[in-house]
C-alpha positions as CSV (number, residue, x, y, z in Angstrom):
1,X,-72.9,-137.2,23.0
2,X,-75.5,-139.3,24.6
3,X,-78.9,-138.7,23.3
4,X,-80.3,-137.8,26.6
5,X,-77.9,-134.6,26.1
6,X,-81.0,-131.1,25.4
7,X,-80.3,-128.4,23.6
8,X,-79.2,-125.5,25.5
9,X,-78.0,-123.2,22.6
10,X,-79.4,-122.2,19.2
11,X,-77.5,-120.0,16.9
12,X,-80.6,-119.3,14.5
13,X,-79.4,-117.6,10.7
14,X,-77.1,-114.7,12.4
15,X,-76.1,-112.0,10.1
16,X,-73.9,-109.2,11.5
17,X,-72.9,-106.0,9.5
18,X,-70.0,-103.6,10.7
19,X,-69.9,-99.6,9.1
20,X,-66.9,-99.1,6.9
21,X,-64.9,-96.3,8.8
22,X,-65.8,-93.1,6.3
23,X,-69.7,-94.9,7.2
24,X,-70.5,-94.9,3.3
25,X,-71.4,-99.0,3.4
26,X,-71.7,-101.2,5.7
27,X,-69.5,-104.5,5.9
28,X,-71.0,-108.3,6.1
29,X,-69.4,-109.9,9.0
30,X,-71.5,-113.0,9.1
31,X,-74.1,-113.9,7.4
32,X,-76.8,-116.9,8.2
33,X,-74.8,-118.7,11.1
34,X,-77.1,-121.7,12.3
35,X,-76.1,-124.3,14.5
36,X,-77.0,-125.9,17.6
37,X,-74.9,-127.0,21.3
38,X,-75.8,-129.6,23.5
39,X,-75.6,-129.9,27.2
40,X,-72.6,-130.4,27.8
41,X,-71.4,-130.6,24.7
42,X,-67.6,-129.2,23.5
43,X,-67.7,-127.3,20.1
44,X,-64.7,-126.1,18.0
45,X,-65.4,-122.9,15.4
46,X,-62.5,-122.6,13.1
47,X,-62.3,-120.3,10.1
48,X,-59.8,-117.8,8.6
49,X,-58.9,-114.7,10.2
50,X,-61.5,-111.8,10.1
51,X,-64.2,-114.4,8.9
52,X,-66.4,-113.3,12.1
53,X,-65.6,-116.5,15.2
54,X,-65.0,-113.7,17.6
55,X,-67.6,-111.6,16.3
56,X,-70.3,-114.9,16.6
57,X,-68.5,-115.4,20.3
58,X,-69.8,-112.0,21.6
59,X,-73.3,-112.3,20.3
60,X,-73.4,-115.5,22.3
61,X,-72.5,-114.2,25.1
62,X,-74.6,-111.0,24.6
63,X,-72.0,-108.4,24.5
64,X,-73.3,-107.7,20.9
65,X,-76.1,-107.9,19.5
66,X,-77.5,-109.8,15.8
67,X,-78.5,-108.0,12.9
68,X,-80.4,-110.5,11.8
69,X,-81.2,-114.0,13.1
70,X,-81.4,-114.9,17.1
71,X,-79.6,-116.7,19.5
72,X,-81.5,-118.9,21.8
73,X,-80.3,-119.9,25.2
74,X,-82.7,-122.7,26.6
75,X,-85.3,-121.1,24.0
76,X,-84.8,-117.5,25.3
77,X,-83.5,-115.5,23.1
78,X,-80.4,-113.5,24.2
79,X,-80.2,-109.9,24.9
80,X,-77.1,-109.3,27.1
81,X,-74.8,-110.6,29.4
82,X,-75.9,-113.5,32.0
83,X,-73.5,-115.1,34.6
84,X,-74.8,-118.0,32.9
85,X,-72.5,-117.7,29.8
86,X,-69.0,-116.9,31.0
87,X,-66.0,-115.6,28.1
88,X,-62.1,-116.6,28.5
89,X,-60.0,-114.4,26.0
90,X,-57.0,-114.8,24.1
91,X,-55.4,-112.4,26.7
92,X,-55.8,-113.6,30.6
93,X,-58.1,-110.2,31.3
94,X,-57.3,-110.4,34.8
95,X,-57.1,-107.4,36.7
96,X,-53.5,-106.5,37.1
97,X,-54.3,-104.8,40.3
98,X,-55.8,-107.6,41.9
99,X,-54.0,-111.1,43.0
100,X,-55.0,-114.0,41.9
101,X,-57.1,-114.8,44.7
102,X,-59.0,-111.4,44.0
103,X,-59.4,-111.8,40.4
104,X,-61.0,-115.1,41.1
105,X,-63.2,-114.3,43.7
106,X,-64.1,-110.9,41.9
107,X,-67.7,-112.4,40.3
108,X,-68.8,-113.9,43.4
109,X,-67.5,-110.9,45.4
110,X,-69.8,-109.0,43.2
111,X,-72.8,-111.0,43.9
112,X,-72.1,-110.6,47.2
113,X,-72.6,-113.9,48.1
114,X,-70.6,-114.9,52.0
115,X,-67.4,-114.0,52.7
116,X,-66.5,-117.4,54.0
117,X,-67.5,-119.5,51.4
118,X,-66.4,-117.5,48.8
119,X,-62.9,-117.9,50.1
120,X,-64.1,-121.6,50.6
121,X,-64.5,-121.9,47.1
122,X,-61.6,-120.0,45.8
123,X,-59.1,-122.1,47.4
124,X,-60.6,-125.0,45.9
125,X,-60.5,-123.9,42.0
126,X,-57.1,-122.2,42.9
127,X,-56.1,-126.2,44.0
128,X,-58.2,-127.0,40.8
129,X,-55.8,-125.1,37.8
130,X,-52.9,-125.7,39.9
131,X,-51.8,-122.6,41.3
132,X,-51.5,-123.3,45.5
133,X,-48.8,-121.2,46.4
134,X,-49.9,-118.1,43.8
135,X,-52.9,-116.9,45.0
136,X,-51.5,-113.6,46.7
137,X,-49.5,-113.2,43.1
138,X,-50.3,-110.3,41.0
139,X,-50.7,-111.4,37.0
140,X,-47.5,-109.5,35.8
141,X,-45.3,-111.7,38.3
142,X,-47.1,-115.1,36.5
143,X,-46.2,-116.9,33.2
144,X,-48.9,-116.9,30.4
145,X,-49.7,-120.5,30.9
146,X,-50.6,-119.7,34.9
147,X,-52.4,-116.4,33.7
148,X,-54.8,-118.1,31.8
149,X,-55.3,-120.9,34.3
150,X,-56.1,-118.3,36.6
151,X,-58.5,-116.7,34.0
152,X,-60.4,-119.9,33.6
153,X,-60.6,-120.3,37.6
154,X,-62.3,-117.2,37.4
155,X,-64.5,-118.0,34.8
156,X,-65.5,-121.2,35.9
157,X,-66.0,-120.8,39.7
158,X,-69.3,-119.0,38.8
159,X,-70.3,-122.1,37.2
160,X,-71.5,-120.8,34.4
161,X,-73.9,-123.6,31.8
162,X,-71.9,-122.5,28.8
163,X,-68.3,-121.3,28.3
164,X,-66.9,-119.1,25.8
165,X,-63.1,-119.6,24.8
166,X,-61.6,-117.0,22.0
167,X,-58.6,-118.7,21.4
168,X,-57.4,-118.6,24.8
169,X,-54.4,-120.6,24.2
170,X,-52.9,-119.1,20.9
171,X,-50.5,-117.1,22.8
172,X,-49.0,-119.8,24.9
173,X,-46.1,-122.4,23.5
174,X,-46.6,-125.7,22.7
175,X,-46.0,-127.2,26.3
176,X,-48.2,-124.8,27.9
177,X,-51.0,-125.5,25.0
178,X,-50.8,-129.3,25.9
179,X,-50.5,-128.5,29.8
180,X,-53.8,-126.5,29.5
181,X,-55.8,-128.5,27.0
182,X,-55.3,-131.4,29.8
183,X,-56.5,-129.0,32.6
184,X,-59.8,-127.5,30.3
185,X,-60.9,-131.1,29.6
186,X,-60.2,-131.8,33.6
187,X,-61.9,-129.2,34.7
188,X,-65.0,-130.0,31.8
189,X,-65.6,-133.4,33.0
190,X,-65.7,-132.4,36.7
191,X,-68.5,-129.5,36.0
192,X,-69.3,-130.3,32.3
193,X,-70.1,-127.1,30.8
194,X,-71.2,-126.5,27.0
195,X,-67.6,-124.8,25.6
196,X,-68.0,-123.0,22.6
197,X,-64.1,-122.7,21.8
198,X,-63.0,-120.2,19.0
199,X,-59.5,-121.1,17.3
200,X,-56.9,-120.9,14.4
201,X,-55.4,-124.3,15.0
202,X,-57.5,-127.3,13.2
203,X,-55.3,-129.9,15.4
204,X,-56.2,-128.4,19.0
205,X,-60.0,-128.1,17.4
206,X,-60.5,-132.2,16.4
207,X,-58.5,-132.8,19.8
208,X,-60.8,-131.3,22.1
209,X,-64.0,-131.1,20.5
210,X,-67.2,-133.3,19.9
211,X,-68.2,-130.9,17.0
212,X,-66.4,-128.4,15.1
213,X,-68.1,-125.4,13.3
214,X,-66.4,-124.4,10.0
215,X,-66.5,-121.0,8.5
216,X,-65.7,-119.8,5.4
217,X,-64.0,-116.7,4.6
218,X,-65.5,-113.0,5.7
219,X,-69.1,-112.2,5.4
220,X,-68.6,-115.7,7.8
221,X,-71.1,-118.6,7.1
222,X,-70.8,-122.4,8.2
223,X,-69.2,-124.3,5.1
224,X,-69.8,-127.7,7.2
225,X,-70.8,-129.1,11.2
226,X,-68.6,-131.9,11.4
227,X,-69.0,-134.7,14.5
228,X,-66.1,-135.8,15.9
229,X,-66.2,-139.9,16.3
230,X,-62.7,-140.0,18.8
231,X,-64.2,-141.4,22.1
232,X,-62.9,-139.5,25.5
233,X,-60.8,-139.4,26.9
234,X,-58.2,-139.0,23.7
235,X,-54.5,-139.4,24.5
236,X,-52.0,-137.1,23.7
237,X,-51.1,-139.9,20.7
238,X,-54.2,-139.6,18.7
239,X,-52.7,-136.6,17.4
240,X,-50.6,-139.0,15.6
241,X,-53.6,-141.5,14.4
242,X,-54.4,-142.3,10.9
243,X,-57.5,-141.3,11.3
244,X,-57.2,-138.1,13.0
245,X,-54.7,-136.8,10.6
246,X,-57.0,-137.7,7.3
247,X,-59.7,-135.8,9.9
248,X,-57.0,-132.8,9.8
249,X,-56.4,-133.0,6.3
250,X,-60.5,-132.8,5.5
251,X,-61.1,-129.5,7.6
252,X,-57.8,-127.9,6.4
253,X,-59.4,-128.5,2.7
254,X,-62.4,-126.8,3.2
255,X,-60.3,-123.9,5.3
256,X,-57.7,-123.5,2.5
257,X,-60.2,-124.3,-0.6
């Protein structure tokens, strides 16, 4: 990153605790998380299942809220949901009721900013994730791959400063992983949000990111920040690179320790 780049996020010693279901104890989710984002800056968190990444994603993006620790977003510290920080999920979320023009246009329709330009802007992210010709389509009638570009239309046409992805891609298949990698990094250097993407797969991680975040096994804590040296933009043959692969084989040690 250049060193111009501020920091707009601070994750500052989060702990989280969940009750046990009969509420005897309480359960350490993550404990201590600290790390920073730059503008603009792309950051993988990988760790083993039920190790807290989703958890850590929603007190981000202030659907949660820290037990101990603070999040800072450009020094404030965050206390619910802004339209500044926008979430993608694994599943598309989109209305089913609505069609894809709707379920794009829903945040801004909600702000209730002008009909016109609204409808101005939609057709230009709809152009964007390559769906012209499916905007009156309702999400049952799409495949997964268009569902989620949808989804990120919607997220990012309210141009949020920092995106949150919770593995938004683990569902599709390998074609329609590579399809949307290609569109996320598009759509990041035209509007070059901070992304905060959460994910199982170390590969997809080292391919998209500048940093990656790795976590260790439930209560969660950062075993090791790890910058990525691969200049942009990376060809779909660096997957193949010495390099990249020792990379691979460095993270999936301290995952699989």
């Amino acid at each position: 990153m250049n060193d111009k780049q501020k920091k707009i996020l601070a994750v500052d010693g989060v702990g989280k605790y969940f009750d046990k279901p009969d509420k005897t104890e309480k359960i350490c989710v993550l404990d201590s998380i600290a790390f920073d984002a730059e503008d603009g800056e792309i950051i993988s968190i990988v760790g083993p299942s039920g190790c807290g990444k989703s958890t850590l994603l929603n007190i981000i993006g202030g659907f949660e809220q820290a037990d101990q620790g603070v999040v800072r977003y450009e020094d404030q510290s965050i206390t619910g949901p802004s339209s500044e920080r926008a979430m993608v999920f694994q599943s598309c979320a989109l209305f089913p009721w609505l069609t894809v023009r709707q379920n794009i246009s829903y945040g801004l329709q909600r702000k209730k900013q002008n009909e016109q330009e609204i409808q101005k802007q939609v057709t230009q992210y709809i152009k964007l994730v390559g769906l012209n010709g499916f905007d009156g389509y309702y999400p049952e009638q799409l495949s997964g791959g268009m569902q989620q570009r949808a989804a990120l239309a919607r997220a990012l046409i309210m141009r949020p400063r920092i995106l949150l992805m919770d593995e938004p891609f683990a569902a599709l298949d390998s074609q329609s992983r590579l399809a949307m990698h290609r569109l996320l990094l598009e759509m990041w250097q035209a509007f070059k949000p901070t992304i905060l993407f959460v994910t199982h797969e170390v590969e997809e991680a080292l391919f998209l990111a500048d940093k990656i975040v790795v976590m260790s096994e439930r209560p969660g804590r950062v075993l090791r920040r790890i910058n990525i040296p691969f200049e942009r933009p990376r060809p779909a043959s660096l997957i193949g690179d010495a390099a990249f692969l020792q990379m691979k084989n460095s993270v999936q040690a301290l995952l699989f320790r």
